[in-house]
C-alpha positions as CSV (number, residue, x, y, z in Angstrom):
1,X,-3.5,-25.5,-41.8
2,X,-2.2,-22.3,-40.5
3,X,-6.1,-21.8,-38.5
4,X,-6.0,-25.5,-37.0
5,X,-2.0,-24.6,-35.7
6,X,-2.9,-21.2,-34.0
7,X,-6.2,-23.2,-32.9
8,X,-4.0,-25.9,-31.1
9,X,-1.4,-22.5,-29.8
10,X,-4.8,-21.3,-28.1
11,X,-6.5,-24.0,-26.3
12,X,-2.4,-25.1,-25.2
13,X,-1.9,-21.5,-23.8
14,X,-5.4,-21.3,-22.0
15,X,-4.5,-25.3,-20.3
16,X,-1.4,-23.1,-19.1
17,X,-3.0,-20.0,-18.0
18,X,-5.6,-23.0,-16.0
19,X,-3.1,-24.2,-14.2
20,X,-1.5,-21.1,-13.6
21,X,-4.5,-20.1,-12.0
22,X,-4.8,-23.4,-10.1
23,X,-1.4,-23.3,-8.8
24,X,-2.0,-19.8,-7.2
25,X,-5.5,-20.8,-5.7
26,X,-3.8,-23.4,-3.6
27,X,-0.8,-21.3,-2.9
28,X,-3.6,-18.9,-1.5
29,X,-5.9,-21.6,0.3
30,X,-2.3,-22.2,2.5
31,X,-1.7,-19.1,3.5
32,X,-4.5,-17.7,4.2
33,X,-5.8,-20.6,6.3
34,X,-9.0,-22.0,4.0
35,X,-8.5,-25.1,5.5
36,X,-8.4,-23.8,9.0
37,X,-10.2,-25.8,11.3
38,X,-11.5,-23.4,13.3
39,X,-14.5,-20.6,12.8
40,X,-12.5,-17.6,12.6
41,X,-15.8,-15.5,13.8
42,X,-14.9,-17.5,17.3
43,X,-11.4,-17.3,17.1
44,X,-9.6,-14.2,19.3
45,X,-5.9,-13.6,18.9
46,X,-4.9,-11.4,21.8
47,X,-1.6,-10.1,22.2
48,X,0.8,-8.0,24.3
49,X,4.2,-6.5,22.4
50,X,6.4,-4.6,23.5
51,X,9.0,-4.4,20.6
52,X,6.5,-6.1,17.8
53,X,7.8,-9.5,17.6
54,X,5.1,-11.0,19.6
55,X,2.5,-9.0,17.0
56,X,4.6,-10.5,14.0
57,X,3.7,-13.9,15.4
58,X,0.3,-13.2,16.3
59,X,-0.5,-11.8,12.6
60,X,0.9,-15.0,11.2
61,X,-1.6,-17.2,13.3
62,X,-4.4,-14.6,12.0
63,X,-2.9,-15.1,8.5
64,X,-3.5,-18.7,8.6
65,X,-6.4,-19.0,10.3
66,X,-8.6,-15.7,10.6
67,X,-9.6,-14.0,13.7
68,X,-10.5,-11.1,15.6
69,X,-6.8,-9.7,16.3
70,X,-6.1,-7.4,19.6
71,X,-3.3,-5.9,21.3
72,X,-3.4,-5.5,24.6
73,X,-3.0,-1.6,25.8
74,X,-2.4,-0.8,29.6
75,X,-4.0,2.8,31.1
76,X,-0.4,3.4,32.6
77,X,2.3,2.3,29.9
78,X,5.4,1.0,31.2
79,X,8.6,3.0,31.3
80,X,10.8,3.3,27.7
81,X,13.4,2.3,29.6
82,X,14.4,-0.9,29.6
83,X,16.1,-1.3,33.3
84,X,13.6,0.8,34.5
85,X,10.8,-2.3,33.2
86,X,12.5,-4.5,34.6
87,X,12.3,-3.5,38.0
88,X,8.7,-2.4,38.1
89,X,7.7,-5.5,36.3
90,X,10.0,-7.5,39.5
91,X,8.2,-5.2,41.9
92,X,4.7,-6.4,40.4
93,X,5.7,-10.3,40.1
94,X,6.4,-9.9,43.9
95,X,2.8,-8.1,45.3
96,X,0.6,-9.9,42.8
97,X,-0.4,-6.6,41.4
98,X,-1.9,-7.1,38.0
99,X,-2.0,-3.6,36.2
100,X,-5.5,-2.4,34.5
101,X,-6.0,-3.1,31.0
102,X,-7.2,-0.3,28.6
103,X,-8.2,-2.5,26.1
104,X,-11.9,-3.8,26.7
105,X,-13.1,-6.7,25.0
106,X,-17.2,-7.1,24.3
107,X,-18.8,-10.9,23.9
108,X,-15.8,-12.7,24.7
109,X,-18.3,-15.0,25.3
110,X,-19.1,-15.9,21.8
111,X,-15.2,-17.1,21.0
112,X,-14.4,-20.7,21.4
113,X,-10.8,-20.2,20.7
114,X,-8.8,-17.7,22.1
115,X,-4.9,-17.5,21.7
116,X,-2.9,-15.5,24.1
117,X,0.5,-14.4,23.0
118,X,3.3,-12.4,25.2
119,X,6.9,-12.1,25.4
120,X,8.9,-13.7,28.7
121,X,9.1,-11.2,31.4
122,X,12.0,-12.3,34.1
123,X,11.1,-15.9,33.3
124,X,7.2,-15.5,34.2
125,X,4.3,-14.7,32.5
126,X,4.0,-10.8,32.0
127,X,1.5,-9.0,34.8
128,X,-0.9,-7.3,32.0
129,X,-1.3,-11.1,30.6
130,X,-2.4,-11.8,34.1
131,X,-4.7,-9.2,34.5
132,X,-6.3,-10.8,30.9
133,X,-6.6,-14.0,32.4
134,X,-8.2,-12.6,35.9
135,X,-10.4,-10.1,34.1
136,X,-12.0,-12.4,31.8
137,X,-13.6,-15.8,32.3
138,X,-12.7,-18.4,29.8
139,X,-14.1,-21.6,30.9
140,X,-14.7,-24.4,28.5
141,X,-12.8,-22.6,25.6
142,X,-9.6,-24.0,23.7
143,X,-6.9,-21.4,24.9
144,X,-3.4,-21.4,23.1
145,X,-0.7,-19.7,24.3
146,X,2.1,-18.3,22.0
147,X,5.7,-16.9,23.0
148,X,8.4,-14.9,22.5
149,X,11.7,-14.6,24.4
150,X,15.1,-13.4,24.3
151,X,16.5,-17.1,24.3
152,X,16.3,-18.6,27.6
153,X,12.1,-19.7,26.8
154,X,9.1,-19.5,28.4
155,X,10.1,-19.5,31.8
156,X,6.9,-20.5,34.2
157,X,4.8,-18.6,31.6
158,X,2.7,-21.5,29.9
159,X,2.3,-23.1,33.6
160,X,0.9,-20.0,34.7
161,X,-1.6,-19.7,32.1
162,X,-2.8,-23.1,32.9
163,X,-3.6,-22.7,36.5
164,X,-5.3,-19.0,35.7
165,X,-7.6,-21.5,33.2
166,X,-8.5,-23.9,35.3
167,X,-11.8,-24.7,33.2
168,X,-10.1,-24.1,29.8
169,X,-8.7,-26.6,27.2
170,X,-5.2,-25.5,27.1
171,X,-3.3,-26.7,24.1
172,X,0.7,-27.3,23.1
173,X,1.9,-23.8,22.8
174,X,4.5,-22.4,20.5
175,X,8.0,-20.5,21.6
176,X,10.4,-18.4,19.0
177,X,13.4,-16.6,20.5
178,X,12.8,-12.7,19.8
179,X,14.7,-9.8,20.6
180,X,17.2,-9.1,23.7
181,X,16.1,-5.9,24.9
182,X,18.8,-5.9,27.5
183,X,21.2,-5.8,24.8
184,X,19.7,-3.4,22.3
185,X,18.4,-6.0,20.1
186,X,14.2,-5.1,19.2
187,X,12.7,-6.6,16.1
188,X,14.1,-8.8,14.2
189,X,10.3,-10.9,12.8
190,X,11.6,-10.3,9.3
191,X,14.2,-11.2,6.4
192,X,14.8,-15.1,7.2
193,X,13.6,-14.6,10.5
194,X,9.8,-14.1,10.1
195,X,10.1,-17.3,6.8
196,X,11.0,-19.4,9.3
197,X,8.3,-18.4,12.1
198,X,6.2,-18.8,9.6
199,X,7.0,-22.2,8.6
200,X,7.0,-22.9,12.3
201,X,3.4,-21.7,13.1
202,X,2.4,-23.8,10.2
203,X,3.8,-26.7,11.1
204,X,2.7,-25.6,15.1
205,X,-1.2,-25.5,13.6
206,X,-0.9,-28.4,12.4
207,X,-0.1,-30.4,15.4
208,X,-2.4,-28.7,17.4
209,X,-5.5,-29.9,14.3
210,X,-6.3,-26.1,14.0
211,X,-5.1,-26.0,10.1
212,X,-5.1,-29.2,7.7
């Protein structure tokens, strides 16, 4: 009697450690993004930051769906100083100079789906994201644009990525309010802040069909 008792103790705690084990496979397949609709050898997450929370946001998507991630790096880096930005950035916007890009990507021809993410520069899409978009032809390929901004949105910034990819499927794009520079305020993707962009991008995903 005392066999057949630690028998039935056995086989009940290996049905708990099962489902146990099921329970945090699925908890995995969600974030991680195993039911991602997308190949993540053709998916390209590129991304400029200046204070990180546009890289929080882009390491999210890559969380949930795979992908190649890159940042992009300028040869000249803009000024620390805020102010100092801001006008240089104002003095680009107004000549149409688009600022070389370090970073050098190879094959972008074997992606299908490339998202573009960037903060809001004076309401406009930022020159070095510009000088992506001109430098790189991505005709017939799904382009999704993600954004962060110090609360007043994307500004003409999802417009302009449109008519730089003419030939391109651009998707619904997704907008968080970051930092406020201006007012000392950097990164702040984490705590309750980054929970809730990720439940956002989730849900974002989702509408878009790129996660089920």
């Amino acid at each position: 009697m005392v066999n057949k008792k630690n028998w039935i103790k056995q086989i009940a705690f290996l049905i708990f450690m099962l489902s146990v084990s099921c329970t945090h496979t699925q908890q995995n397949e969600i974030h991680t993004g195993i039911h991602s609709n997308t190949n993540p050898e053709r998916t390209l997450i590129v991304y400029l930051s200046r204070t990180n929370n546009t890289k929080v946001v882009a390491q999210i998507i890559q969380k949930n769906i795979g992908g190649t991630l890159v940042a992009l790096e300028l040869e000249n880096h803009y000024p620390e100083d805020y102010q100092a930005t801001v006008e240089q950035v104002s003095n680009e916007n107004e000549t149409g100079y688009l600022p070389p890009l370090k970073t050098k990507i190879d094959s972008i021809q074997k992606y299908d789906v490339v998202f573009i993410g960037f903060p809001t520069w004076g309401m406009q899409l930022p020159p070095p994201m510009k000088s992506f978009l001109n430098e790189y032809d991505l005709s017939g390929k799904k382009i999704i644009p993600f954004n962060t901004n110090a609360g007043y949105g994307i500004g003409s910034s999802f417009q302009t990525v449109k008519e730089l990819c003419p030939n391109s499927n651009v998707l619904e794009g997704y907008s968080t309010k970051g930092g406020i520079e201006r007012d000392g305020i950097l990164f702040v993707m984490e705590g309750d802040k980054e929970i809730q962009v990720q439940a956002e991008v989730i849900k974002w995903l989702q509408k878009i069909n790129l996660i089920k």
